[in-house]
Backbone as ProteinMPNN parsed JSONL, in Angstrom:
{"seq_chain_A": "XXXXXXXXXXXXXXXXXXXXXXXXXXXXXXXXXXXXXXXXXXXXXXXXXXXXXXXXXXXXXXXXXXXXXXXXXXXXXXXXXXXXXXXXXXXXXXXXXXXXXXXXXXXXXXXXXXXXXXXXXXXXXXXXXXXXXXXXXXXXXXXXXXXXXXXXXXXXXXXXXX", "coords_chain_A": {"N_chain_A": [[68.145, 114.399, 101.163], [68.858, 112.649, 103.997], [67.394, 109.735, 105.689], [65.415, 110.188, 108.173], [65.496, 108.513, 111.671], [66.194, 105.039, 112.946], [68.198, 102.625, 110.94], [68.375, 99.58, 110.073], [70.644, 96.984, 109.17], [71.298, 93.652, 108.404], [73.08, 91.178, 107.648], [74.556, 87.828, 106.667], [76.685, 85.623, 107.557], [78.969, 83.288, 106.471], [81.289, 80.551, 107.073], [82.68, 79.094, 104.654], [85.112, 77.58, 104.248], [84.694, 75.338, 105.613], [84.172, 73.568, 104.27], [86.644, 72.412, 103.613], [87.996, 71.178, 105.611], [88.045, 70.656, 109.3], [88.6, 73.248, 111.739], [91.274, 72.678, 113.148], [93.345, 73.556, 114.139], [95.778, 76.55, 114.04], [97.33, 76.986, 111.773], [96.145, 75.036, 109.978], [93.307, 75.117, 108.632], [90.686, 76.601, 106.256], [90.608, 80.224, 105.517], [88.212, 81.376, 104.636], [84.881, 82.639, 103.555], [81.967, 83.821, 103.185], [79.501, 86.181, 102.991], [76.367, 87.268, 103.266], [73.926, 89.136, 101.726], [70.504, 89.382, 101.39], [68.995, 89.7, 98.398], [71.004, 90.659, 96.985], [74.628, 90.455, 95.191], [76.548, 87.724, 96.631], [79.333, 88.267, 98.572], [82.149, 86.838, 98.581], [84.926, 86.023, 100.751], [88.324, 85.895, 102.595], [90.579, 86.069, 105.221], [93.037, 88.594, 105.967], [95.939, 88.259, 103.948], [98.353, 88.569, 105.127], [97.558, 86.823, 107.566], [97.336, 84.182, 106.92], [94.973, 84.462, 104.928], [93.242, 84.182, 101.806], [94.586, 85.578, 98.952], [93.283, 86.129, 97.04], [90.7, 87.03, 97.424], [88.502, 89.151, 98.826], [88.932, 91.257, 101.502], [88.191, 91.466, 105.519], [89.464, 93.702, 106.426], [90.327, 95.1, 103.784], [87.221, 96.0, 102.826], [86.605, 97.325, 104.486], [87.695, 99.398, 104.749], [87.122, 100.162, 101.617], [84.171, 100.541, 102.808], [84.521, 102.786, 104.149], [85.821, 104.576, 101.609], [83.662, 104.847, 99.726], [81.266, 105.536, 101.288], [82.199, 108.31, 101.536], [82.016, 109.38, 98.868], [79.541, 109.038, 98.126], [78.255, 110.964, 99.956], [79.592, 113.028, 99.474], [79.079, 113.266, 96.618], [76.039, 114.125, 96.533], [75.853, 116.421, 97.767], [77.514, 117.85, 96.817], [75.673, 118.058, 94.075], [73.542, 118.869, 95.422], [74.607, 121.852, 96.23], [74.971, 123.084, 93.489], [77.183, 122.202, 92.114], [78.966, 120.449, 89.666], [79.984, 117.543, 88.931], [81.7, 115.288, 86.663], [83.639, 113.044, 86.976], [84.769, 110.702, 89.366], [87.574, 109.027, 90.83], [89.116, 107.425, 93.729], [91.722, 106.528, 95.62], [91.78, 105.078, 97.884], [93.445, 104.477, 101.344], [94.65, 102.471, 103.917], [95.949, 102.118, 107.455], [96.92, 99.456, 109.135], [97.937, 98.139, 112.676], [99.266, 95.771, 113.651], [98.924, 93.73, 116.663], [100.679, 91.541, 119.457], [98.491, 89.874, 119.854], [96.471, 91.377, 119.14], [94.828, 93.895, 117.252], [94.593, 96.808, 115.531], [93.222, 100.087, 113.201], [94.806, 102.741, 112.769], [94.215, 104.456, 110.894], [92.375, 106.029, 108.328], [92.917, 107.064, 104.961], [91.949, 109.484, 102.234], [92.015, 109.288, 99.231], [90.519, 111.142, 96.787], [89.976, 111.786, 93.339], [88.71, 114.732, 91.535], [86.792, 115.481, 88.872], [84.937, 118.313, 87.764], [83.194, 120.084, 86.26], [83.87, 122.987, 83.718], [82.109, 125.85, 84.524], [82.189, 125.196, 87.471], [82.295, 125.597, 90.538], [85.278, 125.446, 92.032], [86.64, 125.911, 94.38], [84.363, 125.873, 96.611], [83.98, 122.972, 95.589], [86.012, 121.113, 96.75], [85.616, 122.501, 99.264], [83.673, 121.168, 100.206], [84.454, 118.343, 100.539], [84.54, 118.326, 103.581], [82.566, 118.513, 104.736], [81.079, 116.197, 103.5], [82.748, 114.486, 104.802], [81.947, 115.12, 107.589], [79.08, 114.013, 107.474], [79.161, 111.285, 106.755], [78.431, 108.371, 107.224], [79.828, 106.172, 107.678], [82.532, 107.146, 108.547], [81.719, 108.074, 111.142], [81.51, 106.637, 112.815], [83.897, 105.101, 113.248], [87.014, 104.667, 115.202], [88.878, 106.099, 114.791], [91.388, 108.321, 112.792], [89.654, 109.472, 109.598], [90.942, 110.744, 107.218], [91.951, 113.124, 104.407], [92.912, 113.508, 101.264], [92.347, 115.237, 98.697], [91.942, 115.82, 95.255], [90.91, 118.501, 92.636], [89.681, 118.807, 89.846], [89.294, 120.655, 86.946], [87.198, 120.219, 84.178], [88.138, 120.163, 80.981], [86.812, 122.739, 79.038], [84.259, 122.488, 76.04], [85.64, 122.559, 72.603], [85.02, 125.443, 70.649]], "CA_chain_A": [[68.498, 114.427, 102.559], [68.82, 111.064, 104.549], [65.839, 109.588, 106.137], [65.971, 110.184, 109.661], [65.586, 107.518, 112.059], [67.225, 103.902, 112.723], [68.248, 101.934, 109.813], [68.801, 97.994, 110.446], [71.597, 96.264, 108.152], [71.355, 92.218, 107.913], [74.383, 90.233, 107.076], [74.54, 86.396, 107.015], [78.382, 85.347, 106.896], [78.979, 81.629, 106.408], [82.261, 79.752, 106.657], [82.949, 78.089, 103.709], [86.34, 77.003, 104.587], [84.723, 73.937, 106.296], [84.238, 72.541, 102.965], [88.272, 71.827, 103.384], [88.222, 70.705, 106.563], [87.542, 71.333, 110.052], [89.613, 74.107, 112.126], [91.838, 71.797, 114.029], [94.88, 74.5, 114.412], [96.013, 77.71, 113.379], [98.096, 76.724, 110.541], [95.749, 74.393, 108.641], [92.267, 75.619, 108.224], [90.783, 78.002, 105.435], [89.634, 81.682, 106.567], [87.257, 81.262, 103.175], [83.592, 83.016, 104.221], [80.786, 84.466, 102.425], [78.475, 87.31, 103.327], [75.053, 87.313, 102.231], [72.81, 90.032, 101.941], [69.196, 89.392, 101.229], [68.682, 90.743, 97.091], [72.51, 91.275, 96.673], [75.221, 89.199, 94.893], [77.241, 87.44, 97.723], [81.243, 88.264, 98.57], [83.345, 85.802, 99.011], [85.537, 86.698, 101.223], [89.021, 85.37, 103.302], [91.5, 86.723, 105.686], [94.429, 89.011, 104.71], [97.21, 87.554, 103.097], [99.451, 88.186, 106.456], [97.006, 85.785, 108.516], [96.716, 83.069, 106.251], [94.106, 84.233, 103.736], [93.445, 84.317, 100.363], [94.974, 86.92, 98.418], [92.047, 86.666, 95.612], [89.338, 87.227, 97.811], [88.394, 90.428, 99.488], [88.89, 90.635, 103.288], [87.29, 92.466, 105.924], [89.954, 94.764, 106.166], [89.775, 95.861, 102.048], [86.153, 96.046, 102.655], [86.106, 98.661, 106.082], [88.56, 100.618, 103.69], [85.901, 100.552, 100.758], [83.069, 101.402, 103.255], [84.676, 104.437, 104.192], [85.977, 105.398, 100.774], [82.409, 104.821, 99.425], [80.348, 106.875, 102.216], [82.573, 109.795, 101.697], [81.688, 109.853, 97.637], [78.099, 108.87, 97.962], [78.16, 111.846, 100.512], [80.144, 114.131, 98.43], [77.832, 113.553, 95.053], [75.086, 114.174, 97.215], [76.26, 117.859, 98.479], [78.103, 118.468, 94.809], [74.586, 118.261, 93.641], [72.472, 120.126, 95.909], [75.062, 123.067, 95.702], [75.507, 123.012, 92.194], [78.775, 121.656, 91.624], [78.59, 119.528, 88.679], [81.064, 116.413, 89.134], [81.531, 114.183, 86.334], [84.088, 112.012, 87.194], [85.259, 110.572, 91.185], [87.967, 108.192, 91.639], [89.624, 107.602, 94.769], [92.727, 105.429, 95.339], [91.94, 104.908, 99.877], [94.878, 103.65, 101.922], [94.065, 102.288, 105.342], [96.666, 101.517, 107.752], [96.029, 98.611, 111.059], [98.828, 97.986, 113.582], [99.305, 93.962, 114.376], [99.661, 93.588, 117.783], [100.656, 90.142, 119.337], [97.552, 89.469, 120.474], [95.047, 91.729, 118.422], [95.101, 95.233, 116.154], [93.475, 98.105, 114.998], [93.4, 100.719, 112.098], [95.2, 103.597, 113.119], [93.989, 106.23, 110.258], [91.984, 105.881, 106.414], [93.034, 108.621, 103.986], [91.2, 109.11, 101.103], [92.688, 109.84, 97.562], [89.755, 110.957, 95.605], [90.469, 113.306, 92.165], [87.031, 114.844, 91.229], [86.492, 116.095, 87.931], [84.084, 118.805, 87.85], [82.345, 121.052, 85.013], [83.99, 124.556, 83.838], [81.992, 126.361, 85.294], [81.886, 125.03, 88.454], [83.396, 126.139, 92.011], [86.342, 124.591, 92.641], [87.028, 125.803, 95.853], [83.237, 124.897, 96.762], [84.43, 121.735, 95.173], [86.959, 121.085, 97.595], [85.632, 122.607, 100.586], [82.477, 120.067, 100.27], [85.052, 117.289, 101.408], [84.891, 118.445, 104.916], [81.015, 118.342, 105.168], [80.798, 115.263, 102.873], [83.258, 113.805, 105.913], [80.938, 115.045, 108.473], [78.27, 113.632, 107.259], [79.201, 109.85, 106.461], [77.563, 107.678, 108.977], [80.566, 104.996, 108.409], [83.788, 107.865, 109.175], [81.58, 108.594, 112.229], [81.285, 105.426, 113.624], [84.756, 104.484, 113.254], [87.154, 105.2, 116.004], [90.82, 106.348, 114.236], [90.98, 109.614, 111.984], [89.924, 109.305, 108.585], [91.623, 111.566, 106.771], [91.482, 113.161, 102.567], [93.478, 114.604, 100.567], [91.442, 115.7, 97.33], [92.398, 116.74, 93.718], [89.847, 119.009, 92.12], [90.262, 118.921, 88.338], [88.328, 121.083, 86.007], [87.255, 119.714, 82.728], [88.448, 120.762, 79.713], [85.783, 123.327, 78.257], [84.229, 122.155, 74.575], [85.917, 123.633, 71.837], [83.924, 126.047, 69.721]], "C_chain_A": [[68.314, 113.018, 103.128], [67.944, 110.944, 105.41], [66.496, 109.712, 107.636], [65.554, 108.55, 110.354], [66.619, 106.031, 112.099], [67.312, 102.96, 111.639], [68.922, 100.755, 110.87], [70.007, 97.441, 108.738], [71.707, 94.116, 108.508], [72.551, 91.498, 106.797], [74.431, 88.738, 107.274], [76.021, 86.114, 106.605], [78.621, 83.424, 107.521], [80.817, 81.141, 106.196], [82.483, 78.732, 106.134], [83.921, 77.475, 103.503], [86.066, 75.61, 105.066], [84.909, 72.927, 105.599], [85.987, 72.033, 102.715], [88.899, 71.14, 104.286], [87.804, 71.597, 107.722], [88.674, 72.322, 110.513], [90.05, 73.48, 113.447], [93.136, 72.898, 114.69], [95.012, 75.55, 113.502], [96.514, 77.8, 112.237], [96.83, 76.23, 109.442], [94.138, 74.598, 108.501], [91.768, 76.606, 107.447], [90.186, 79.274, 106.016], [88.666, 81.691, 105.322], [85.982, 81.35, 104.02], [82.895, 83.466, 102.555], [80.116, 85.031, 103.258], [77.716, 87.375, 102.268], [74.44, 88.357, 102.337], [71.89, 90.18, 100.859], [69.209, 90.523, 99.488], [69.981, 90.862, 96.557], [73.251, 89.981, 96.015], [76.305, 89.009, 96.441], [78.65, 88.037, 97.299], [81.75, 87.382, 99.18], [84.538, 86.246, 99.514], [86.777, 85.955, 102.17], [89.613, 86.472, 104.27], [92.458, 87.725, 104.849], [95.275, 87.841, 104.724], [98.166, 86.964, 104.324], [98.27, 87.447, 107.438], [96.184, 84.94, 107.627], [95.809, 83.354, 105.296], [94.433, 84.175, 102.598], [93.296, 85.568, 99.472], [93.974, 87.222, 97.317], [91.16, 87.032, 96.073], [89.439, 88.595, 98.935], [89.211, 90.153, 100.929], [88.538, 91.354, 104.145], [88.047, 93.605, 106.242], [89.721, 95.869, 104.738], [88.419, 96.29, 102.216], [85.596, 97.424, 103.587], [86.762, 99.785, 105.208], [87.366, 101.083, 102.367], [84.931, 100.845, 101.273], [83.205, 103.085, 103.367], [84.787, 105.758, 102.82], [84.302, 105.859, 99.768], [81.274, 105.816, 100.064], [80.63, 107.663, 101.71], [82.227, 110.101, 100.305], [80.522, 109.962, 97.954], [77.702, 110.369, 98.44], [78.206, 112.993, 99.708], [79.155, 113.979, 97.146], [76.908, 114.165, 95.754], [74.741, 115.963, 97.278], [76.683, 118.51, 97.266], [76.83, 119.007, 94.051], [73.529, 119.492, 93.981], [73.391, 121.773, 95.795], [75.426, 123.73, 94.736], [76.727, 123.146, 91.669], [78.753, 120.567, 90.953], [79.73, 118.538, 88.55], [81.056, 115.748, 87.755], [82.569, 113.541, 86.077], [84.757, 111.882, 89.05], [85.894, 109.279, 91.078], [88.821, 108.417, 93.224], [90.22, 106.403, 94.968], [92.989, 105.173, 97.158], [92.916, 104.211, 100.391], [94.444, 103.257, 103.414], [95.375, 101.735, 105.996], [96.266, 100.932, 109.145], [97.233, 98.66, 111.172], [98.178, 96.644, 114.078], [100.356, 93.875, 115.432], [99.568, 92.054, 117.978], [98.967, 89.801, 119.639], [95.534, 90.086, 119.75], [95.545, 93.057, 117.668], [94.452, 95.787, 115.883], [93.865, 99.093, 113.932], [93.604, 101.708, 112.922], [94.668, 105.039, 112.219], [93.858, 105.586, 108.648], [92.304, 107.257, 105.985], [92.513, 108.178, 102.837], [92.141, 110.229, 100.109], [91.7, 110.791, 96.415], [90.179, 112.258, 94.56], [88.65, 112.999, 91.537], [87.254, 115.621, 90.44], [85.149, 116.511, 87.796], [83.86, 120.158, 86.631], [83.43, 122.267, 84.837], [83.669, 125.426, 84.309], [81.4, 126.371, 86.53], [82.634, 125.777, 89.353], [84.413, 125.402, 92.422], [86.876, 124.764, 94.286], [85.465, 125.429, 96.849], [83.763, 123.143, 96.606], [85.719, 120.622, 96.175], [86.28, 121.23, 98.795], [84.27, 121.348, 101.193], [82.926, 118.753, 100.906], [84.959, 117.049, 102.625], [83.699, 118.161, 105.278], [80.773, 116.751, 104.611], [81.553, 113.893, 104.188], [82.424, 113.674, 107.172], [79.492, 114.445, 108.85], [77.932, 112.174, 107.319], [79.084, 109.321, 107.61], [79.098, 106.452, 109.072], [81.864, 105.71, 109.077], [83.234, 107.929, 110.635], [81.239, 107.419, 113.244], [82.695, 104.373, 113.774], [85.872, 105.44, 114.455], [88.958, 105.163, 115.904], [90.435, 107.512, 113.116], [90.573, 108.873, 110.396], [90.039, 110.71, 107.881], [91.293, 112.251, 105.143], [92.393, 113.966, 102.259], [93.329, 114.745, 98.698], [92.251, 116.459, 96.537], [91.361, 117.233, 92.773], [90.428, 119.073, 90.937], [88.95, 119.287, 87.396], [88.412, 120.356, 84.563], [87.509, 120.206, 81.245], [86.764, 121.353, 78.564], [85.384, 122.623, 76.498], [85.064, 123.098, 73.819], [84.785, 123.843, 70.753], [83.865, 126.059, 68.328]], "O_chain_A": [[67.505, 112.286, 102.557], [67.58, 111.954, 106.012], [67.616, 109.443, 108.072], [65.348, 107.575, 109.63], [67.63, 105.941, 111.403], [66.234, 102.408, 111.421], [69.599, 100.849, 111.894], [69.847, 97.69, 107.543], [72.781, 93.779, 109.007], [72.68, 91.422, 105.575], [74.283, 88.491, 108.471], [76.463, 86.351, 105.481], [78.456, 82.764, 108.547], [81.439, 81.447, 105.179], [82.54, 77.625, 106.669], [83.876, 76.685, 102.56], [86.941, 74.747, 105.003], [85.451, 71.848, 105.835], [86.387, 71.393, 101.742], [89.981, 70.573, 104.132], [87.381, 72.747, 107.607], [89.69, 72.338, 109.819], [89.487, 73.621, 114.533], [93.652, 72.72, 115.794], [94.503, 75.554, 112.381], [96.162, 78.761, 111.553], [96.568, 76.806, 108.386], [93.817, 73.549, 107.943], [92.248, 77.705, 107.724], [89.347, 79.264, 106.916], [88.391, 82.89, 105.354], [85.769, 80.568, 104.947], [83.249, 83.411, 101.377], [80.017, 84.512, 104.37], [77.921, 87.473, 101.059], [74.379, 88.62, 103.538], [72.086, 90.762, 99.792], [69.384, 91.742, 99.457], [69.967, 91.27, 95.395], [72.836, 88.827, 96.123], [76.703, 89.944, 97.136], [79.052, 88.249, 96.156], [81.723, 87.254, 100.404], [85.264, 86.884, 98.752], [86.172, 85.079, 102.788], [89.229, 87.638, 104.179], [92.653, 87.76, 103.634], [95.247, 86.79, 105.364], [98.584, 85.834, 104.575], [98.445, 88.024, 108.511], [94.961, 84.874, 107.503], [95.682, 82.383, 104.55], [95.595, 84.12, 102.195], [92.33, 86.31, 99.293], [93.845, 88.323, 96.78], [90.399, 87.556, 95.259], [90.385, 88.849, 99.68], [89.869, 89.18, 101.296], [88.434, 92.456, 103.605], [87.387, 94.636, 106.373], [89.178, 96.972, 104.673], [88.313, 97.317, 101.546], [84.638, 98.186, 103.454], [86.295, 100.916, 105.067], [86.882, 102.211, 102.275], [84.263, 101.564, 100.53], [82.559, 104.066, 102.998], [84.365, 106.912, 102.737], [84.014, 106.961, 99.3], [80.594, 106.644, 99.458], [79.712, 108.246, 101.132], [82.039, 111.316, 100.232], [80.194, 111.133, 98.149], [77.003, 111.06, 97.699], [77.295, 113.732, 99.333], [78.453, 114.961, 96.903], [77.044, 115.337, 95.403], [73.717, 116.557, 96.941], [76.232, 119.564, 96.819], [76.814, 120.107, 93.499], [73.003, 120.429, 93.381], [72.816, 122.747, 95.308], [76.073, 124.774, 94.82], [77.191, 124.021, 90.938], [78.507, 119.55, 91.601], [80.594, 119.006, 87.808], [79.854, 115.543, 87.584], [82.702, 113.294, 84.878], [85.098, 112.838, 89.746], [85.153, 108.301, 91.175], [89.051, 109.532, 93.692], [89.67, 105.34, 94.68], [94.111, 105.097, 97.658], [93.258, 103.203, 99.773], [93.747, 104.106, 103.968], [96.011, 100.933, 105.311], [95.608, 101.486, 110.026], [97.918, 99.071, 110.236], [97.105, 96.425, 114.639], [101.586, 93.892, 115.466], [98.883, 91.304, 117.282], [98.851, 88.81, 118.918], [94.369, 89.691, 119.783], [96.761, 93.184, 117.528], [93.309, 95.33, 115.919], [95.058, 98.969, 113.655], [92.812, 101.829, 113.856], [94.676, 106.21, 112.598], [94.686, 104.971, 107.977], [92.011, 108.315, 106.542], [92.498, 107.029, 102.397], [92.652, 111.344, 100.217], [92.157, 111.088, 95.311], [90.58, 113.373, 94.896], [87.886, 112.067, 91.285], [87.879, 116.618, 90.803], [84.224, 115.704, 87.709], [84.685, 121.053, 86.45], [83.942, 122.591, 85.908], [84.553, 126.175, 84.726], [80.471, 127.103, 86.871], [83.536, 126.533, 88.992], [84.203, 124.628, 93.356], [87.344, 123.941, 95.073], [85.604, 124.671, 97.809], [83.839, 122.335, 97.532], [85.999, 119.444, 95.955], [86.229, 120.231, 99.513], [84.104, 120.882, 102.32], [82.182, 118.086, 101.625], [85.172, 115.919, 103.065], [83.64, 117.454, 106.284], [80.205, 116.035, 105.436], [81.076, 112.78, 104.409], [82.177, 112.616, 107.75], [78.921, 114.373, 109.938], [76.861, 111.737, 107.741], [79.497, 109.667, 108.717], [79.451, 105.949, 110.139], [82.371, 105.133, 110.038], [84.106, 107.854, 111.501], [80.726, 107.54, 114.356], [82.67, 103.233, 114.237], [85.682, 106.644, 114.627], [89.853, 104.586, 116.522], [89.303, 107.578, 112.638], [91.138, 107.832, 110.06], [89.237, 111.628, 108.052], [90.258, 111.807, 104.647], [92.682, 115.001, 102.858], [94.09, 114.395, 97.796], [93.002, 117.39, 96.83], [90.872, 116.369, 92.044], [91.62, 119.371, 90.858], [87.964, 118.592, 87.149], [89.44, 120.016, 83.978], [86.566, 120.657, 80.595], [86.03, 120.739, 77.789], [86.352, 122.295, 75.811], [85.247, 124.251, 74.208], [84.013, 123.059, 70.201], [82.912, 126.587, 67.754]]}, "name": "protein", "num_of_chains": 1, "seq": "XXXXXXXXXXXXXXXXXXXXXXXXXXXXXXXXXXXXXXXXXXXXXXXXXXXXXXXXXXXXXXXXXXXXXXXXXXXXXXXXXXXXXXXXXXXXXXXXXXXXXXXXXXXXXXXXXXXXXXXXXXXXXXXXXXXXXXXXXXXXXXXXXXXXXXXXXXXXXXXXXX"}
């Protein structure tokens, strides 16, 4: 169960773009950052692609998309577990879409992909319906302010043969 109370998060984000120059104009400066967090390996991180960044490096869009898709597993194992629904495998392929307005933009709606392979004799419709609580639950879907969405593939595992 999750600890109650307030949790603190610590981020240090550094622009390392300076190392190319300063930001004289919109055109010619790098969006090239780093985020640190204390114990962790750093991300190197730019803009998207459509505002100048660099297409090799994350960006904080890809990253709000992997928070969400991330909560909602962590969540979901979590609940799989305590109800005994035996998972063993979870990907999820998340799609996020923003709207670029002139002036600024926002994410209109995350859907999540995930296909969860779960035991023989597990519950599959348990298995499934756990999505909706595993949604309710995630502290980052509930702090975000556009639907996030799922549309789950439960896949039983092929029993041993005898």
């Amino acid at each position: 169960m999750a600890s109650q109370g307030e949790h603190h998060y610590t981020v240090k984000t550094v622009w390392t773009g300076a190392e190319q120059g300063p930001a004289r104009d919109y055109k010619s400066y790098s969006r090239a950052y780093r985020s640190e967090i204390a114990g962790k390996p750093p991300i190197d991180g730019s803009a998207d692609p459509a505002f100048r960044g660099d297409p090799a490096r994350h960006n904080p869009e890809d990253l709000l998309v992997a928070s969400l898709s991330a909560c909602h597993m962590l969540w979901y194992l979590h609940l799989c577990a305590v109800k005994g629904v035996t998972v063993t495998a979870y990907e999820d392929s998340a799609e996020g879409t923003m709207v670029a307005e002139p002036h600024n933009g926002r994410f209109t709606e995350v859907v999540l992909h995930p296909v969860v392979t779960i035991t023989p004799d597990s519950d599959a419709e348990a298995a499934e319906a756990l999505h909706e609580r595993a949604h309710a639950e995630c502290f980052v879907s509930n702090s975000v302010n556009f639907p996030v969405r799922w549309a789950a593939k439960i896949v039983k595992a092929e029993a041993p043969a005898a």
